[in-house]
Structure formats: C-alpha cells, structure tokens
PyMOL Python script that loads the backbone (N, CA, C, O; Angstrom):
from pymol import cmd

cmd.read_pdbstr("""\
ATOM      1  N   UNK A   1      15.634   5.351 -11.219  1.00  0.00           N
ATOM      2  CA  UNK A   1      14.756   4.534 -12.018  1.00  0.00           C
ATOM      3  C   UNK A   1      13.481   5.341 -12.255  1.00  0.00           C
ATOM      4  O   UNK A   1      12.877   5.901 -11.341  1.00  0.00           O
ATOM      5  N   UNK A   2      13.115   5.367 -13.517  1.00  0.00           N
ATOM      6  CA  UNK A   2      11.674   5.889 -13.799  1.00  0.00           C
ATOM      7  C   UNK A   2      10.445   5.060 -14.149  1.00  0.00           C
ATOM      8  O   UNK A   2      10.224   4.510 -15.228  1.00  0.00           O
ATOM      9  N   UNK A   3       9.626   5.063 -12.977  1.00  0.00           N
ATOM     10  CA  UNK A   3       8.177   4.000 -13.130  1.00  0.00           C
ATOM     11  C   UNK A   3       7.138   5.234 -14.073  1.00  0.00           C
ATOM     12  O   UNK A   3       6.171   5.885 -13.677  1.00  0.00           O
ATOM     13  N   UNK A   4       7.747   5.208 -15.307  1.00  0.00           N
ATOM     14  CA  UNK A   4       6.052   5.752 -15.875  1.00  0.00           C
ATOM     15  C   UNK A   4       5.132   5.134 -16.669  1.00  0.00           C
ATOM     16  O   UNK A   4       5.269   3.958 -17.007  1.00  0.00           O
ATOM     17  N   UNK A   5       4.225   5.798 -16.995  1.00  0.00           N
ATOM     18  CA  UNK A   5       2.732   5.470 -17.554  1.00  0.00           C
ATOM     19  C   UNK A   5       3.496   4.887 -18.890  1.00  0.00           C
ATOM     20  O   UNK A   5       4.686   4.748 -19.173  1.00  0.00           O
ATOM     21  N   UNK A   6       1.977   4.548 -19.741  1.00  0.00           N
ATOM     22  CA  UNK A   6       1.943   3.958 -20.429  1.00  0.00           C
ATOM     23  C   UNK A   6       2.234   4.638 -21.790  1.00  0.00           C
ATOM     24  O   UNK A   6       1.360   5.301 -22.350  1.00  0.00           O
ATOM     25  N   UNK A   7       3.180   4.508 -22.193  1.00  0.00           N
ATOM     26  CA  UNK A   7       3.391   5.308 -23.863  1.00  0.00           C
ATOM     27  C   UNK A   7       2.312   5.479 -24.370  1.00  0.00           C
ATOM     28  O   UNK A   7       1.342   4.725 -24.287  1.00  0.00           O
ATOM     29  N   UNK A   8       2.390   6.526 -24.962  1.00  0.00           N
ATOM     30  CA  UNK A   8       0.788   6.697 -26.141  1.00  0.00           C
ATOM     31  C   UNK A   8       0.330   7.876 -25.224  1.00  0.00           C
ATOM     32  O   UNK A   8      -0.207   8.834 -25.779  1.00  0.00           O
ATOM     33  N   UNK A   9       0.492   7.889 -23.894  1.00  0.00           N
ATOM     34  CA  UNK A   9      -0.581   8.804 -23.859  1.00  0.00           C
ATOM     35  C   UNK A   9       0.415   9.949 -22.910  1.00  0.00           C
ATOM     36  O   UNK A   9       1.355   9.924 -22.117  1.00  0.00           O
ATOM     37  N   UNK A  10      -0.762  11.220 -23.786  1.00  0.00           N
ATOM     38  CA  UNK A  10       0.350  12.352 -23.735  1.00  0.00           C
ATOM     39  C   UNK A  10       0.992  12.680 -21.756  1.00  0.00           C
ATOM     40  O   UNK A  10       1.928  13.374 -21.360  1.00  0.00           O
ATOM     41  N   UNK A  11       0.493  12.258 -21.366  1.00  0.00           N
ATOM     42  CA  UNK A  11       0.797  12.635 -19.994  1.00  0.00           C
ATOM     43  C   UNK A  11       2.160  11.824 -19.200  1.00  0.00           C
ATOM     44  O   UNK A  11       3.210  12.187 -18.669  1.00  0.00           O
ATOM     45  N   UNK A  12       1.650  10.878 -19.394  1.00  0.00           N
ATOM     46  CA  UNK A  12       2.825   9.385 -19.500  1.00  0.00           C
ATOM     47  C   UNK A  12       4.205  10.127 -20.557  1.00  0.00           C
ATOM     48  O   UNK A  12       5.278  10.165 -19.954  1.00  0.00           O
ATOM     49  N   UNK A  13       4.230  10.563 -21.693  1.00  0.00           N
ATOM     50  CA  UNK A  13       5.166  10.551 -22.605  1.00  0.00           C
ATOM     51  C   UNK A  13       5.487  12.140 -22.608  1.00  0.00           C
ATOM     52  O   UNK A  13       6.321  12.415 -23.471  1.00  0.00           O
ATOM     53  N   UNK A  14       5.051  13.214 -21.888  1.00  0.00           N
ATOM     54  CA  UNK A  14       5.348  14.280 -21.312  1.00  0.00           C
ATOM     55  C   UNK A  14       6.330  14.186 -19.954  1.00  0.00           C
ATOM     56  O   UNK A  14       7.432  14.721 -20.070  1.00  0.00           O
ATOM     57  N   UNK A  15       6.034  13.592 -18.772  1.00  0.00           N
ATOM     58  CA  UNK A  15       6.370  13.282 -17.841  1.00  0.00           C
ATOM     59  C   UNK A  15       7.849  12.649 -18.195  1.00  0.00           C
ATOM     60  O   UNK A  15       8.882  13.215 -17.836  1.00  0.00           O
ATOM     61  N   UNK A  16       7.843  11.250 -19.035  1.00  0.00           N
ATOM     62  CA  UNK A  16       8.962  10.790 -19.619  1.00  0.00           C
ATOM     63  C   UNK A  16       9.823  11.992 -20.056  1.00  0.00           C
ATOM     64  O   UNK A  16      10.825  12.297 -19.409  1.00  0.00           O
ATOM     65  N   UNK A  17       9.448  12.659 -21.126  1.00  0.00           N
ATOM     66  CA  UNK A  17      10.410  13.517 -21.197  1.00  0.00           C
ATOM     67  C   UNK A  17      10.904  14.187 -20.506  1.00  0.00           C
ATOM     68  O   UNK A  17      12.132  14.249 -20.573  1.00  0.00           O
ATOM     69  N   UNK A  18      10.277  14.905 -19.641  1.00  0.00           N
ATOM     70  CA  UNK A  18      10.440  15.566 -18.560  1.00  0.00           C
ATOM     71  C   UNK A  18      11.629  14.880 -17.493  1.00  0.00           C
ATOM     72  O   UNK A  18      12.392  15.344 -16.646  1.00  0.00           O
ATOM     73  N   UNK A  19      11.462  14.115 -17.797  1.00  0.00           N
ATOM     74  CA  UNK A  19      12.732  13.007 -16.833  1.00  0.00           C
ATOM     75  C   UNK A  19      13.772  13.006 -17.652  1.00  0.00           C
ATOM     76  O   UNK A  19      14.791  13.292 -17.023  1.00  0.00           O
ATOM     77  N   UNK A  20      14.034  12.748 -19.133  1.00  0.00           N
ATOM     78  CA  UNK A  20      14.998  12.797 -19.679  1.00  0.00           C
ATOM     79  C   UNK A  20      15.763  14.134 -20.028  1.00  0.00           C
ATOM     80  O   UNK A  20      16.822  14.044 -20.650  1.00  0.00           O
ATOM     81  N   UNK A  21      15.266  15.392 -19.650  1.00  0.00           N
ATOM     82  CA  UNK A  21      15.835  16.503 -19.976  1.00  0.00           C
ATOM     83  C   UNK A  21      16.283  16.622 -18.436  1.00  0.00           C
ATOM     84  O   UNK A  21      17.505  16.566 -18.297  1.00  0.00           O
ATOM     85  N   UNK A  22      15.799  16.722 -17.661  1.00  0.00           N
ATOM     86  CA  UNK A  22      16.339  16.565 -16.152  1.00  0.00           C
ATOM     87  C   UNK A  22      17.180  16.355 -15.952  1.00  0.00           C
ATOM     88  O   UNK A  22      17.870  17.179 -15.351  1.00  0.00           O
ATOM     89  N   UNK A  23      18.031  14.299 -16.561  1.00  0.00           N
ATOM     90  CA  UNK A  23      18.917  13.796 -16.374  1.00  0.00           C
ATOM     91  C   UNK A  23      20.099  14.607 -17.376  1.00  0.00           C
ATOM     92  O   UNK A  23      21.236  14.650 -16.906  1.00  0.00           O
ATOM     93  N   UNK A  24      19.873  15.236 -18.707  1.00  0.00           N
ATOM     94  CA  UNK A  24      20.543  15.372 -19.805  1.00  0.00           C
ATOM     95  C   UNK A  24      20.896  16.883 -18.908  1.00  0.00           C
ATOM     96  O   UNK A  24      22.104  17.119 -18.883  1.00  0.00           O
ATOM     97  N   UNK A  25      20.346  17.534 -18.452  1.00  0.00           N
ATOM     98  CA  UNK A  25      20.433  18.995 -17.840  1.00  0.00           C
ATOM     99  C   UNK A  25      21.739  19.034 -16.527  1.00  0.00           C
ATOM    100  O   UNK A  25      22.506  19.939 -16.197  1.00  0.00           O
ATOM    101  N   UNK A  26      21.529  17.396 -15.923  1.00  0.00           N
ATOM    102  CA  UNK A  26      22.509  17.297 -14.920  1.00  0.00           C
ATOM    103  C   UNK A  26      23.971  16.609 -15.250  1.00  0.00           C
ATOM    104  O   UNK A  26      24.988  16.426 -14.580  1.00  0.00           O
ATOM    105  N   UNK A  27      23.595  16.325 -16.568  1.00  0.00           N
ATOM    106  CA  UNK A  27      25.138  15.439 -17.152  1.00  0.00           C
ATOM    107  C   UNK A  27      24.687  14.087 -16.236  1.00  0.00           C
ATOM    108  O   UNK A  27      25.380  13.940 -15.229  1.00  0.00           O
ATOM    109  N   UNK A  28      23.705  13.159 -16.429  1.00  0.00           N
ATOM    110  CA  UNK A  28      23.660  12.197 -16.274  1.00  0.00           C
ATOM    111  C   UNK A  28      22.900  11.418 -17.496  1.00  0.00           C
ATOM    112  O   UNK A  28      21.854  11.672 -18.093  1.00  0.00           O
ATOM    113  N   UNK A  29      23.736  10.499 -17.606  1.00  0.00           N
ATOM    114  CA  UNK A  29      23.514   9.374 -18.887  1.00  0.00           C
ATOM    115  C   UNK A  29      21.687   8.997 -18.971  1.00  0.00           C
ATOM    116  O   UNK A  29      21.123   8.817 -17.892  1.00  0.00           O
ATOM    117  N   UNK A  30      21.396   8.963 -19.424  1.00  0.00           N
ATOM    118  CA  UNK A  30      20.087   8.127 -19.744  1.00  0.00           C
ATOM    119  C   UNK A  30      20.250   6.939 -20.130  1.00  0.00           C
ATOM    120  O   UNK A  30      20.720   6.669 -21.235  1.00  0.00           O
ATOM    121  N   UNK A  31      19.808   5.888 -19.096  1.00  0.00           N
ATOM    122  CA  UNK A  31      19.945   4.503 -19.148  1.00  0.00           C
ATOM    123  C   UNK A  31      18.712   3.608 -19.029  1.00  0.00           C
ATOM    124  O   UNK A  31      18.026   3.514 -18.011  1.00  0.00           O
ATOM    125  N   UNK A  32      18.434   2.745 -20.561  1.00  0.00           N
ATOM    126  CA  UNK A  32      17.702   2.213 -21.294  1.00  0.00           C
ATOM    127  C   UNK A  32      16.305   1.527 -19.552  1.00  0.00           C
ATOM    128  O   UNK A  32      15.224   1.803 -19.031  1.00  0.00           O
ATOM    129  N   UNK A  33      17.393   0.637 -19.446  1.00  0.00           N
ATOM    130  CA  UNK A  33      17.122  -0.648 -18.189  1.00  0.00           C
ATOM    131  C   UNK A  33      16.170   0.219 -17.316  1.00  0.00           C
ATOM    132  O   UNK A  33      14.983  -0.042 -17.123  1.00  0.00           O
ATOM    133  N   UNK A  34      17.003   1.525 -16.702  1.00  0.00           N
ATOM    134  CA  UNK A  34      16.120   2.235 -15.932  1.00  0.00           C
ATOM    135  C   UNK A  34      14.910   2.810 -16.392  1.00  0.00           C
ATOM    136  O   UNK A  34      14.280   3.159 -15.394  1.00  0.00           O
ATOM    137  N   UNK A  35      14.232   3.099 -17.517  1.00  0.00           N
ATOM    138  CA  UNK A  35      13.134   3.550 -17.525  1.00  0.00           C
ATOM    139  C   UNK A  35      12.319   2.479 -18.182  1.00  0.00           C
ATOM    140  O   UNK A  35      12.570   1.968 -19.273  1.00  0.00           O
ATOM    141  N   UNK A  36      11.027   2.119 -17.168  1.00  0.00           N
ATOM    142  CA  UNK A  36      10.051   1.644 -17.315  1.00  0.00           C
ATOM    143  C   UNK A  36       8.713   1.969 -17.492  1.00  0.00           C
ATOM    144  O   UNK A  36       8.433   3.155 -17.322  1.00  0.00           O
ATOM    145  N   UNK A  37       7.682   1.090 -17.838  1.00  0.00           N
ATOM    146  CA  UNK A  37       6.488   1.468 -18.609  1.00  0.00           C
ATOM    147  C   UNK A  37       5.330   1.044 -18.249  1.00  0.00           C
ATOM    148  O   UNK A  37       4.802   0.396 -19.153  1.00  0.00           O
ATOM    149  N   UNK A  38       4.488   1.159 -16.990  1.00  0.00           N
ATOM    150  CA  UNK A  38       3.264   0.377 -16.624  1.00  0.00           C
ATOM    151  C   UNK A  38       1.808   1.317 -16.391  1.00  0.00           C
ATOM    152  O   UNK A  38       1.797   2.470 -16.822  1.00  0.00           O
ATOM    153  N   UNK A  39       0.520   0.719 -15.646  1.00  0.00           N
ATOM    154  CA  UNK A  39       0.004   0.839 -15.678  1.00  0.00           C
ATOM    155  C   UNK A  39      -0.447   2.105 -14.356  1.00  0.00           C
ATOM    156  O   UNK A  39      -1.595   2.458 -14.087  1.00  0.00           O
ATOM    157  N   UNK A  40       0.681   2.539 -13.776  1.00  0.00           N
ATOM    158  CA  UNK A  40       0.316   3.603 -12.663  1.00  0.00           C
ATOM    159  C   UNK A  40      -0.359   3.026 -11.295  1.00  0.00           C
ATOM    160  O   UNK A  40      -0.767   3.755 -10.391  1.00  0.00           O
ATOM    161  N   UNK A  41      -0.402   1.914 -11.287  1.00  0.00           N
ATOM    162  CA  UNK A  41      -0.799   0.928 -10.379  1.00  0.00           C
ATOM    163  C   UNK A  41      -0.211   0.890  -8.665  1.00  0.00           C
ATOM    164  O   UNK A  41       0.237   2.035  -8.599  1.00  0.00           O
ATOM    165  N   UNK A  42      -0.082   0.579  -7.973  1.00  0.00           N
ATOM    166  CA  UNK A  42       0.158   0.514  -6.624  1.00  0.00           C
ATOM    167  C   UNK A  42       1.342  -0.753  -7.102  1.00  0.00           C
ATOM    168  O   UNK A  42       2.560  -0.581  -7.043  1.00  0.00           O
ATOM    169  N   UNK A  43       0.662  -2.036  -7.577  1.00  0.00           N
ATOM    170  CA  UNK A  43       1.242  -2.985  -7.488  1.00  0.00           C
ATOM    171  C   UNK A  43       2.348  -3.058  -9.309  1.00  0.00           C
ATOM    172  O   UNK A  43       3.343  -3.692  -9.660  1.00  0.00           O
ATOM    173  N   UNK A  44       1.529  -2.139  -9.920  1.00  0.00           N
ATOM    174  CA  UNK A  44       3.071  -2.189 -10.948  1.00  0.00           C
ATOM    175  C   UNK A  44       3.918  -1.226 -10.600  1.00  0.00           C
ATOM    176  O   UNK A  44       4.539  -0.755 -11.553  1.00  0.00           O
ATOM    177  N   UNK A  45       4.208  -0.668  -9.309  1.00  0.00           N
ATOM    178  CA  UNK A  45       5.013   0.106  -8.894  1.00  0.00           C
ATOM    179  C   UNK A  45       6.076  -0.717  -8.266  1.00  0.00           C
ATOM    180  O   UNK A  45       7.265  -0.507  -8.506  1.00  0.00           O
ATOM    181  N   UNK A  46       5.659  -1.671  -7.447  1.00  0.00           N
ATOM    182  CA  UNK A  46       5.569  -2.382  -6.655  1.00  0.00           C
ATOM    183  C   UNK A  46       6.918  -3.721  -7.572  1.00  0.00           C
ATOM    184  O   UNK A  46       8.096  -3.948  -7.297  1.00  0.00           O
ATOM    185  N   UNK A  47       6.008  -4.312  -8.657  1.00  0.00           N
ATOM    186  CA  UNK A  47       6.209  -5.313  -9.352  1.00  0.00           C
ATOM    187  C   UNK A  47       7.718  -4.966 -10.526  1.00  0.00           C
ATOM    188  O   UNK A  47       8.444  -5.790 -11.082  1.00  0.00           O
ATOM    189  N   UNK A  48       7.754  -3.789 -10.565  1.00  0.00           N
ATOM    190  CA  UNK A  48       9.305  -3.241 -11.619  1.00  0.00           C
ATOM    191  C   UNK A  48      10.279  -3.170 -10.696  1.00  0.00           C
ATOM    192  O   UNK A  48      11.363  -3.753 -10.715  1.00  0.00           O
ATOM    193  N   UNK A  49       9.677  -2.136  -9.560  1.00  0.00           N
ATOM    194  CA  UNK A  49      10.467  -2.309  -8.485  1.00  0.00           C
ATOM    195  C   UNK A  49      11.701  -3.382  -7.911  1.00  0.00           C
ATOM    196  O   UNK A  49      12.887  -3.241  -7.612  1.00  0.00           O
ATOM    197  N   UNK A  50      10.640  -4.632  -7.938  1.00  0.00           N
ATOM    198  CA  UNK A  50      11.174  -5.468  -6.961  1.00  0.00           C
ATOM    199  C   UNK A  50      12.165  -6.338  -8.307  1.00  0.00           C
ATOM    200  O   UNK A  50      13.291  -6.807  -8.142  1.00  0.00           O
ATOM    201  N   UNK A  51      11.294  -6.364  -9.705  1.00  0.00           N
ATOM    202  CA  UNK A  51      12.077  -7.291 -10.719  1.00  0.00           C
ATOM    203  C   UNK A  51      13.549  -6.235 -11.237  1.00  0.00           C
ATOM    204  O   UNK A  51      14.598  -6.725 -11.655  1.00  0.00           O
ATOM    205  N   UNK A  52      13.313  -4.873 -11.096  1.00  0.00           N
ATOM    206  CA  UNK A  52      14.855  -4.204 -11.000  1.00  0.00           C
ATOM    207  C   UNK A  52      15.641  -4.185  -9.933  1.00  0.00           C
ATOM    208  O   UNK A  52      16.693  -3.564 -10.090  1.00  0.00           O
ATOM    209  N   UNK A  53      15.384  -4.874  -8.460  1.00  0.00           N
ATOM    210  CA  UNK A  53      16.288  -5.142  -7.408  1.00  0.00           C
ATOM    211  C   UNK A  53      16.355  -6.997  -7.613  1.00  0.00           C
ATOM    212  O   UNK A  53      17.066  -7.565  -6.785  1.00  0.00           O
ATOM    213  N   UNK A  54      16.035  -7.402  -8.090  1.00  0.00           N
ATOM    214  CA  UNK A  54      15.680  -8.805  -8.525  1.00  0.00           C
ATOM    215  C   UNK A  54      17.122  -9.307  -9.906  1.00  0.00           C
ATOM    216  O   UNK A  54      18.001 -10.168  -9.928  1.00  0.00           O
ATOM    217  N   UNK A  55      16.653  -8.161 -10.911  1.00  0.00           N
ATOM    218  CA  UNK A  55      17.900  -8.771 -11.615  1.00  0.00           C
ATOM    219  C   UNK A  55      19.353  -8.181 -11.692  1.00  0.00           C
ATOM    220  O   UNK A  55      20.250  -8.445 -12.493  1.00  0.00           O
ATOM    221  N   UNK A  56      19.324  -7.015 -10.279  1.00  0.00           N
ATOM    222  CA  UNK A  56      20.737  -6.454  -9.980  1.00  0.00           C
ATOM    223  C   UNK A  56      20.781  -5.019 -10.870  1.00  0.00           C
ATOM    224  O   UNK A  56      21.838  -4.391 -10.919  1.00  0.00           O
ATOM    225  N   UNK A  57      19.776  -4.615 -11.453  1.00  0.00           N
ATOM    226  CA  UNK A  57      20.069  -2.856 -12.371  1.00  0.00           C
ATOM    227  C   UNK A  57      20.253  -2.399 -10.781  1.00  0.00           C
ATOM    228  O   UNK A  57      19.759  -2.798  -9.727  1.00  0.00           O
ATOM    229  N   UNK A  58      21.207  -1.368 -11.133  1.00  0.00           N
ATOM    230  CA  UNK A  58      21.609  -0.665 -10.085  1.00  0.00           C
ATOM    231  C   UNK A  58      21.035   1.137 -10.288  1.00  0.00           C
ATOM    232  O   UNK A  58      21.099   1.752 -11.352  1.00  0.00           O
ATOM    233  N   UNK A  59      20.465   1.729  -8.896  1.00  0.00           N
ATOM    234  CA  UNK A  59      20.057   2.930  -8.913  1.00  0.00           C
ATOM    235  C   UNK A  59      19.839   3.313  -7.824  1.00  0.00           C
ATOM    236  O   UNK A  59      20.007   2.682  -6.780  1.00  0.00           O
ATOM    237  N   UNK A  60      19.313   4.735  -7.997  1.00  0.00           N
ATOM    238  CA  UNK A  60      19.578   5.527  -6.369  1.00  0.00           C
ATOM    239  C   UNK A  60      18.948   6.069  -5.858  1.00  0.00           C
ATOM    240  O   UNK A  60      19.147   6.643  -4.788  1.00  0.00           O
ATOM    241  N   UNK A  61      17.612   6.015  -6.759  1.00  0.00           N
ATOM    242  CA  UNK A  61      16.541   6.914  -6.823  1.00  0.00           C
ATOM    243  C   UNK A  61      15.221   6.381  -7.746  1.00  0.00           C
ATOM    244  O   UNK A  61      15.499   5.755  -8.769  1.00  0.00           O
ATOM    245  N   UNK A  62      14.020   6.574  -7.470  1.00  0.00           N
ATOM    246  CA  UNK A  62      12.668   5.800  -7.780  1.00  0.00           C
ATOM    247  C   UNK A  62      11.958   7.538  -8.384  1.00  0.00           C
ATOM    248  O   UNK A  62      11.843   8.504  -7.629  1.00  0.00           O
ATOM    249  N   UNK A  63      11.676   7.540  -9.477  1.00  0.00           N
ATOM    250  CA  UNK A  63      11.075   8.684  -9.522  1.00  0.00           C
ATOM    251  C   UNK A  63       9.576   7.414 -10.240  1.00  0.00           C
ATOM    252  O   UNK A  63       9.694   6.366 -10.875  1.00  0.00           O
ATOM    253  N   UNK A  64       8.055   8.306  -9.656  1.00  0.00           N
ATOM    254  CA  UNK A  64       7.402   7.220  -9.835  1.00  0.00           C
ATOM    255  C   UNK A  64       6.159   7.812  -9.961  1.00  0.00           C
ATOM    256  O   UNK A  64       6.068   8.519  -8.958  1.00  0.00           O
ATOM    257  N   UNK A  65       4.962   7.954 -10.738  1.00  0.00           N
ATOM    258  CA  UNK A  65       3.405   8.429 -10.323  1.00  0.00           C
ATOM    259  C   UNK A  65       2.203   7.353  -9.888  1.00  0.00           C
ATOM    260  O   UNK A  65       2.054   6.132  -9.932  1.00  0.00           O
ATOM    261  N   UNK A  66       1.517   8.385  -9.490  1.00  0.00           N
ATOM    262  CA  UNK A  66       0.567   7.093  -8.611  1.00  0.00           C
ATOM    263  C   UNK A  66      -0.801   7.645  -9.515  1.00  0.00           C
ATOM    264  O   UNK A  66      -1.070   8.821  -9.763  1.00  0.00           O
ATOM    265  N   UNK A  67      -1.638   6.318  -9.959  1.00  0.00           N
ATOM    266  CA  UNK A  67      -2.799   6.967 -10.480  1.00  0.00           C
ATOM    267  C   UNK A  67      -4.237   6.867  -9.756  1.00  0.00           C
ATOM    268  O   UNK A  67      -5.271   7.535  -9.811  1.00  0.00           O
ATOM    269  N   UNK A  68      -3.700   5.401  -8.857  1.00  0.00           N
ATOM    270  CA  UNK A  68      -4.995   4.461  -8.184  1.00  0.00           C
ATOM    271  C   UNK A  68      -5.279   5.085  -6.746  1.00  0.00           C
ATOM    272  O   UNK A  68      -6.371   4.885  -6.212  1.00  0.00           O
ATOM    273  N   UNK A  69      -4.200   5.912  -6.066  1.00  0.00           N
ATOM    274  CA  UNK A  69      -4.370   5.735  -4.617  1.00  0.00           C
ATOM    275  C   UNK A  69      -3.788   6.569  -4.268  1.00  0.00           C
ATOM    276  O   UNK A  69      -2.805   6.777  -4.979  1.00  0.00           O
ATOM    277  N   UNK A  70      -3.984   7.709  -2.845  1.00  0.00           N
ATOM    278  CA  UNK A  70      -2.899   8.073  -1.944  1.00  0.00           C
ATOM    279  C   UNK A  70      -1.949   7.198  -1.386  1.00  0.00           C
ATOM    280  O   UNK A  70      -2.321   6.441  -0.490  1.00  0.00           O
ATOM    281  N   UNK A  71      -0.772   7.180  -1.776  1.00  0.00           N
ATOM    282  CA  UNK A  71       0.361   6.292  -0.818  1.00  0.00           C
ATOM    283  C   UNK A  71       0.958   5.368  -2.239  1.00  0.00           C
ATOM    284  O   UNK A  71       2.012   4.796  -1.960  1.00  0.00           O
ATOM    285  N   UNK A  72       0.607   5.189  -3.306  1.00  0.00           N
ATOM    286  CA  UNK A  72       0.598   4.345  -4.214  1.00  0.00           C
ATOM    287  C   UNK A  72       2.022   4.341  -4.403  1.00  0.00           C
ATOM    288  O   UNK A  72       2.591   3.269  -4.609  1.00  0.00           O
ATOM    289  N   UNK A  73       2.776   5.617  -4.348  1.00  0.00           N
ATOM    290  CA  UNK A  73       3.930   5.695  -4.684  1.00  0.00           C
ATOM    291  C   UNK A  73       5.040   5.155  -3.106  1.00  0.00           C
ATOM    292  O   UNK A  73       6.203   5.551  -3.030  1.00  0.00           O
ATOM    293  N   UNK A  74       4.699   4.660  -2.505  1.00  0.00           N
ATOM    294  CA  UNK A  74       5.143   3.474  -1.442  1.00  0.00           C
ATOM    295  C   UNK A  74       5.854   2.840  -1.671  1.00  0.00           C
ATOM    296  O   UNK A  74       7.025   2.660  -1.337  1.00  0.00           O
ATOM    297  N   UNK A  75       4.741   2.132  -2.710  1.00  0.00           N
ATOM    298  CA  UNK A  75       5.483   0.571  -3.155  1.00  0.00           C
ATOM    299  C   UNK A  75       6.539   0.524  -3.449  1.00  0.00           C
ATOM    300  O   UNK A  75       7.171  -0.507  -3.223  1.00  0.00           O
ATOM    301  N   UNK A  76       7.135   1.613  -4.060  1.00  0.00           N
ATOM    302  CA  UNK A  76       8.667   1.203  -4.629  1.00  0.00           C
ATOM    303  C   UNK A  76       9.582   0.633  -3.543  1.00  0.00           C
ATOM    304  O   UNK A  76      10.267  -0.390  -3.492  1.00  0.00           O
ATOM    305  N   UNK A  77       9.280   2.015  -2.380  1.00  0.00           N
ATOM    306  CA  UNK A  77       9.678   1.616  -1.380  1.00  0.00           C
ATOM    307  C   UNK A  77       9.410   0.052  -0.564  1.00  0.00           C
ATOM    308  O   UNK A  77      10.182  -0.593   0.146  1.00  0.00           O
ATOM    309  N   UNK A  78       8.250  -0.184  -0.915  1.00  0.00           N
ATOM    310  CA  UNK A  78       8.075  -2.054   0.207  1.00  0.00           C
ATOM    311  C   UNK A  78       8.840  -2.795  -0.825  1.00  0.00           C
ATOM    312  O   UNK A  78       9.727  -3.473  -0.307  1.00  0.00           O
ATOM    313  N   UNK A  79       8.782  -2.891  -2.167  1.00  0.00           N
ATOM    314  CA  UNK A  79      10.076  -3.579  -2.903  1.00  0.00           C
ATOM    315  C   UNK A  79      10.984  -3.511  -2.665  1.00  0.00           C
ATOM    316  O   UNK A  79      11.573  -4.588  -2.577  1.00  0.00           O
ATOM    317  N   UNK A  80      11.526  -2.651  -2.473  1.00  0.00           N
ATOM    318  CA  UNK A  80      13.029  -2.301  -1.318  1.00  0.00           C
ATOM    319  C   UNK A  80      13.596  -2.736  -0.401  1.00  0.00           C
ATOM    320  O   UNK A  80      14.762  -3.069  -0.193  1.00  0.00           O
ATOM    321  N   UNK A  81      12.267  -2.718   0.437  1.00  0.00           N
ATOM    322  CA  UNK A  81      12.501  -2.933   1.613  1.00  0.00           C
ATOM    323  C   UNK A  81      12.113  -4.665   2.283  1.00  0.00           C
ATOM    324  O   UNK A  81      12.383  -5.278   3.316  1.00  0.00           O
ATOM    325  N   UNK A  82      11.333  -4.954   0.994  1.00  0.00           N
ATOM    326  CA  UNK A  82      11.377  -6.846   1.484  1.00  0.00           C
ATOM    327  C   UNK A  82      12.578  -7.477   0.314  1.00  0.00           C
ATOM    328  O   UNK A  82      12.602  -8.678   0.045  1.00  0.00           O
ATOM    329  N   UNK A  83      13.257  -6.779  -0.129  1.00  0.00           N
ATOM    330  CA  UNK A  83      14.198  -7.234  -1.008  1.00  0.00           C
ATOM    331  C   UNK A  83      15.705  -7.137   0.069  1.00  0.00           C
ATOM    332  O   UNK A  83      16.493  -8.071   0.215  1.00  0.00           O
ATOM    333  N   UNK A  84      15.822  -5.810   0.711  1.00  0.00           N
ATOM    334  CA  UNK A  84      16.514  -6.150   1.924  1.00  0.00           C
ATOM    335  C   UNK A  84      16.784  -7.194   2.876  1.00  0.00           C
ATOM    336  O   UNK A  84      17.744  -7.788   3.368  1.00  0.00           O
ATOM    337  N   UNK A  85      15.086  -7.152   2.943  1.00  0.00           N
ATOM    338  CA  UNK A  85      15.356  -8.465   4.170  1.00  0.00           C
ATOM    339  C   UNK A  85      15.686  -9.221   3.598  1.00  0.00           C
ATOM    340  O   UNK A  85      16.739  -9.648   4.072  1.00  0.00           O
ATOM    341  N   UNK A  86      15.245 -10.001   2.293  1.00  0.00           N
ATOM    342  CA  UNK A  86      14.888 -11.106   1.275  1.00  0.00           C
ATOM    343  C   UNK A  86      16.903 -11.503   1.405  1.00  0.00           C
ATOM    344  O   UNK A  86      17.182 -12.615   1.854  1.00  0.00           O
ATOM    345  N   UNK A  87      18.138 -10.523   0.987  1.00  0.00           N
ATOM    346  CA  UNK A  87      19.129 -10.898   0.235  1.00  0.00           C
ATOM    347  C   UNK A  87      19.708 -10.639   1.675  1.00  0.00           C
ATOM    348  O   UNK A  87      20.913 -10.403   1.580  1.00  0.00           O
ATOM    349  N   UNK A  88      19.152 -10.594   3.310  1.00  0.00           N
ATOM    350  CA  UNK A  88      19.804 -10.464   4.716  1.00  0.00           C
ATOM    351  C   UNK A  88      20.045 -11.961   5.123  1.00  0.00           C
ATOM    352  O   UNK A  88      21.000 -12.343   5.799  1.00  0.00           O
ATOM    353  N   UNK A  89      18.797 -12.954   4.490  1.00  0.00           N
ATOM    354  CA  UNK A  89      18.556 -14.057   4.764  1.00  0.00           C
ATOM    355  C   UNK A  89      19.580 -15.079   4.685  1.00  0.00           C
ATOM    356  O   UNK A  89      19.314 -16.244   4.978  1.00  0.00           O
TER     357      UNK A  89
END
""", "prot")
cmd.dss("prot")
cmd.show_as("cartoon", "prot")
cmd.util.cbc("prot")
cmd.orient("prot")
C-alpha cells in the first residue's frame, strides 16, 4: 500500500512515481485501491491504514512518508496492530 502526499505537489507526485516504476520494474500490477493520497500526517497514516484493513484491500507492505514527526511512519503499524486485536475479539 502507498500512503502518499498530496497530488499537485512535485514531491508527493515524484515519490508516487517512484513507487509505480518500482512495482512495474518488479512485474507487479499497480493496484488503484492501494495507492492513497493524504496529508503526511501521523494520524492520516494512521486513518487509511486502518480504513484499508477495515474494508478487507489486501497487502503486504505499507510504503509511507512522515512530514509532522520522528516515528510518524508507526502509525501504519498501530492500525495493524489494533485491527489485530480488534478482528481476535
């Protein structure tokens, strides 16, 4: 899954590409669902995260930038990981 920035701006839509030649370089499909578009946030890391383990997209891997914080790129991981417990219950 790809958490990036916000279209429009060249860094965000560099990076994007940069992910899609990656996947195209390894013979892996580029899939719509998986790439997302927010604010570089702790908690919109956090918030795609948990609504792509939420409506079942399936993936294997979080590629993600942090703009606000050391550790920002976490969150994907605590979405993960209270979504675990969440579907143990």
């Amino acid at each position: 899954m790809f958490l990036g920035g916000t279209p429009g701006f060249s860094s965000a839509d560099e990076r994007r590409l940069g992910h899609q030649n990656a996947l195209r370089a390894h013979g892996i499909p580029y899939a719509e669902e998986l790439d997302t578009s927010g604010d570089c946030t702790r908690k919109s890391g956090y918030l795609h995260t948990r609504e792509a383990l939420r409506t079942g997209v399936e993936f294997t891997a979080v590629f993600a930038r942090q703009a606000d914080a050391p550790g920002a790129n976490c969150r994907p991981v605590s979405a993960y990981r209270s979504r675990r417990l969440t579907a143990g219950s």
